[in-house]
C-alpha positions in Angstrom: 57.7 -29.4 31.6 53.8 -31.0 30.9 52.6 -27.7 33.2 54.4 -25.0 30.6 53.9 -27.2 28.0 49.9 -26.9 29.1 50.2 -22.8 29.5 51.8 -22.7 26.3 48.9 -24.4 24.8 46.3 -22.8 26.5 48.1 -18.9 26.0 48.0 -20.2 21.8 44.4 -20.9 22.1 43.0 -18.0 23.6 45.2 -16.0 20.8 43.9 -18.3 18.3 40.1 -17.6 19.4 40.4 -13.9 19.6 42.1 -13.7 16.2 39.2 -15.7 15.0 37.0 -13.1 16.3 38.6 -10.5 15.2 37.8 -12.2 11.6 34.8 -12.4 11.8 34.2 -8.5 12.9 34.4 -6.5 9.7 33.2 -2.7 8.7 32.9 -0.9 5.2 32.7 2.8 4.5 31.2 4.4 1.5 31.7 8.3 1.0 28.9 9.7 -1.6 31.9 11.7 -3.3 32.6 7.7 -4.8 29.1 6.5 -5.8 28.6 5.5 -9.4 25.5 6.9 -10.7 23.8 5.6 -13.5 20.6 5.7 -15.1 17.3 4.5 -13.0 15.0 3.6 -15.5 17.9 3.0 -18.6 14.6 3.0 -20.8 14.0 6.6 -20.3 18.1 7.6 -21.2 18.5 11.4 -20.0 15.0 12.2 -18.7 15.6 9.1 -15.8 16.6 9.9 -12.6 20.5 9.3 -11.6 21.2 6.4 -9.5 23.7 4.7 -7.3 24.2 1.7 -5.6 25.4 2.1 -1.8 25.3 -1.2 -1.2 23.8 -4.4 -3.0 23.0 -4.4 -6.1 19.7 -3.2 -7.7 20.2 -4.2 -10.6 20.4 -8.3 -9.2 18.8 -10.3 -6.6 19.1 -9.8 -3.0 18.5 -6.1 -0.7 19.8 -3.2 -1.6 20.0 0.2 -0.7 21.0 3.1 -3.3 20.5 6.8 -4.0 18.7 8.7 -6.5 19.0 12.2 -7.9 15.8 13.7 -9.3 16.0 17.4 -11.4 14.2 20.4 -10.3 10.6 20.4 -11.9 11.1 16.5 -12.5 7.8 14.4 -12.6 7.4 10.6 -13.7 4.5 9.2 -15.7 2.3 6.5 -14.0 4.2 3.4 -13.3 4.8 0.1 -10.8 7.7 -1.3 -9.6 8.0 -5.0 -9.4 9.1 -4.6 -5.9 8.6 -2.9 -2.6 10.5 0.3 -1.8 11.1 2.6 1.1 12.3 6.0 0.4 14.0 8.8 2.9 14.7 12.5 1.8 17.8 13.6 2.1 18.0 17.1 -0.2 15.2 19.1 -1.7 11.4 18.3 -1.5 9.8 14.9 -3.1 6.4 13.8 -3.7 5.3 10.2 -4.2 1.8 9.2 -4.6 -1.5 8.4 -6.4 -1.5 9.3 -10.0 -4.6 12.0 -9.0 -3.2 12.9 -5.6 -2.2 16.2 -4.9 1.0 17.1 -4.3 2.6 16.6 -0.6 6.1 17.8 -0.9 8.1 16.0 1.6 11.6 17.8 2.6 14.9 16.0 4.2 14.6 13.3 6.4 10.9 12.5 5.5 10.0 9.0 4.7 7.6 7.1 2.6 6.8 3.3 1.4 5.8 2.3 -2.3 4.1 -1.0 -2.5 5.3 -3.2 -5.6 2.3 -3.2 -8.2 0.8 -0.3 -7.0 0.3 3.0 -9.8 2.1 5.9 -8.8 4.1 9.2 -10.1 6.9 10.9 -8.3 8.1 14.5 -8.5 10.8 17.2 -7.5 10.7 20.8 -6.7 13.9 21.5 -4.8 16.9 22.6 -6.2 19.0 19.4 -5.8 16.6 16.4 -5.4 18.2 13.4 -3.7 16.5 10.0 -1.5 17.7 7.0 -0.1 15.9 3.8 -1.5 15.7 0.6 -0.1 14.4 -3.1 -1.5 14.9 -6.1 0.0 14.7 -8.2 -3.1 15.4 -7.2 -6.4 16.2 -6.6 -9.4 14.4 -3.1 -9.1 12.1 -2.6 -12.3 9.9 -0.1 -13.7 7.0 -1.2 -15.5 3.8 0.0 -16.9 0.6 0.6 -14.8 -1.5 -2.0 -17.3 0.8 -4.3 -15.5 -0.5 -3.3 -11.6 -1.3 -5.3 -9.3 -2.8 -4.8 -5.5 0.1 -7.1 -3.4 -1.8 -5.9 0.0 0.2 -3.8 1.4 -0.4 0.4 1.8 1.8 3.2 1.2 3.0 6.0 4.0 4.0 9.3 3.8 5.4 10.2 6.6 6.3 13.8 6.8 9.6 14.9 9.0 8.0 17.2 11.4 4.8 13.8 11.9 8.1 11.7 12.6 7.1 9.6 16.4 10.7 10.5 17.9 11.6 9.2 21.3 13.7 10.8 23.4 17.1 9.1 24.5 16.5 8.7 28.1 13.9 6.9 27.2 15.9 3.6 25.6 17.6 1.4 27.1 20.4 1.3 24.6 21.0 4.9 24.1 23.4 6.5 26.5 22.5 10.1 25.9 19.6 11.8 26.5 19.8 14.7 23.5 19.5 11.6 21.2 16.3 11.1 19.7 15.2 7.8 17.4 12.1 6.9 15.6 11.6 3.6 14.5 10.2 2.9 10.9 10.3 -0.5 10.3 11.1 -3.6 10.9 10.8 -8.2 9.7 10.8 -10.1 13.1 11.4 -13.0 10.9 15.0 -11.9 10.7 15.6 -10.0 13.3 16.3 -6.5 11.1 15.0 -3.4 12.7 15.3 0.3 10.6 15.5 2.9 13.1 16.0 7.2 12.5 18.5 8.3 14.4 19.3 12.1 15.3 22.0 12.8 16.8 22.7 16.3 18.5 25.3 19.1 17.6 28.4 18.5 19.2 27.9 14.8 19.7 31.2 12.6 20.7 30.8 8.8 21.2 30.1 6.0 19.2 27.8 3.3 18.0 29.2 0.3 19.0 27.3 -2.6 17.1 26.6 -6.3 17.5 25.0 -7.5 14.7 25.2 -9.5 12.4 24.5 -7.2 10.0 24.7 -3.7 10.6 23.8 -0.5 8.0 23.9 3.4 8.6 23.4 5.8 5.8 24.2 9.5 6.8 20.2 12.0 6.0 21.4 14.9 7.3 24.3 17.0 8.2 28.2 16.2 8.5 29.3 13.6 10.5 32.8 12.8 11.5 33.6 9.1 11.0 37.3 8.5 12.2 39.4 10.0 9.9 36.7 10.7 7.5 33.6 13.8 6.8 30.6 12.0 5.6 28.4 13.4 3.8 24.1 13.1 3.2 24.7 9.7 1.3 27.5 8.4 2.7 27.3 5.4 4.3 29.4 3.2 7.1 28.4 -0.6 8.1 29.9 -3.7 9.9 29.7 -7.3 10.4 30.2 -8.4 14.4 31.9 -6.7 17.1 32.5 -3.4 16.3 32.9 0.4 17.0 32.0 3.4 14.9 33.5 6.6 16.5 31.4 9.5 15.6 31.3 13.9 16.1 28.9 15.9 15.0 29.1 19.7 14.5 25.6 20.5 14.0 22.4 18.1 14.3 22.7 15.5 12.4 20.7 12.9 11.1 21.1 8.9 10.3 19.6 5.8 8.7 20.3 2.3 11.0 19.7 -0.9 9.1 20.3 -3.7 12.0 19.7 -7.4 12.2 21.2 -7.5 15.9 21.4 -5.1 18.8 23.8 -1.8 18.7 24.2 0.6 21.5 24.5 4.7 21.4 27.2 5.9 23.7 28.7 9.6 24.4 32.6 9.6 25.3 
């Protein structure tokens, strides 16, 4: 009776610790179709930008990562941001720079930094005009250039065709070798890494993901997540454990946000 009694017991724990697992893995799905957009700088009323949080909130403290829609023919006056931002094309052609500089039209899947305090403009030529910013502090502000300030760090440009990609084979954790990644940034203080990551037409597999805290906006193409089309702006993430299934028809394109180790496979 005490040696059933102890399989019992034993049978109930191991249940008990895999359902407490399985609580602490967790994943979210955003499709851009469902974003709110509202103004970017509320100060400016129909001449701002369009904007809309993905996750976070940049509007309060904390990271966040949202999208912003910019007309044709758009072009800000001179201003600073209170904070640090990192921007990736996903539709038309931006520019971001010096006041004076002149202009370096960046198309999808291009990538620049903006460095809080320092004076800038941005513009738009394409047709539909849309980016994926990222802070990892806010609230996000505009303010004046009388206001700037020099906080030491420099801003990039990277065009899409400069992009450093490495070829899957090449990495460890990548499972295919038509995969190609380029990594953009990263704070070794808490373990988060921001990686590109193009994957190739016909892609089947998945990203099965670790972290603690793991983020993937879609740049380019359509990607099939489950059940779902994603869109450029849509955006899938998880907490622990966990398995995104993915297919691709053309090449596609993605944003990973990770503070913990994720692995590429192909089924």
């Amino acid at each position: 009776m005490k040696k059933q009694l102890t399989y019992t017991l034993l049978i109930a724990a191991i249940i008990h610790i895999g359902l407490a697992q399985d609580l602490k893995s967790s994943k979210e799905l955003v499709l851009a179709s469902d974003i709110e957009w509202t103004p970017l700088n509320p100060a400016r009323g129909d001449n701002s930008p369009k904007a809309g949080n993905i996750w976070g909130d940049r509007t309060k403290e904390g990271a966040t990562g949202f999208l912003v829609q910019f007309k044709k023919g758009f072009s800000s006056p001179p201003h600073i941001h209170n904070v640090t931002y990192r921007g990736i094309v996903l539709n038309g052609k931006v520019h971001n720079d010096d006041p004076e500089a002149a202009n370096l039209w960046m198309p999808a899947g291009s990538y620049w930094t903006q460095p809080a305090g320092e004076a800038h403009i941005t513009s738009a030529a394409g047709d539909f005009n849309m980016a994926y910013i990222e802070i990892q502090d806010g609230p996000y502000l505009v303010k004046p250039t009388d206001q700037a300030f020099d906080n030491g760090e420099r801003p990039i440009n990277m065009e899409v065709s400069n992009m450093p990609w490495i070829r899957g084979d090449e990495i460890t954790w990548v499972k295919n070798k038509a995969v190609y990644m380029a990594r953009l940034w990263n704070d070794s203080s808490s373990e988060l890494e921001t990686t590109l990551v193009k994957l190739p037409a016909g892609f089947e597999g998945s990203i099965v993901s670790k972290a603690d805290d793991f983020k993937s906006v879609v740049i380019q193409g359509t990607i099939k997540y489950e059940s779902q089309q994603l869109e450029p702006g849509s955006y899938f993430g998880s907490k622990g454990n966990v398995s995104h299934q993915l297919a691709t028809d053309g090449e596609s394109m993605i944003y990973i946000r990770s503070k913990g180790d994720f692995e590429i496979t192909e089924q």
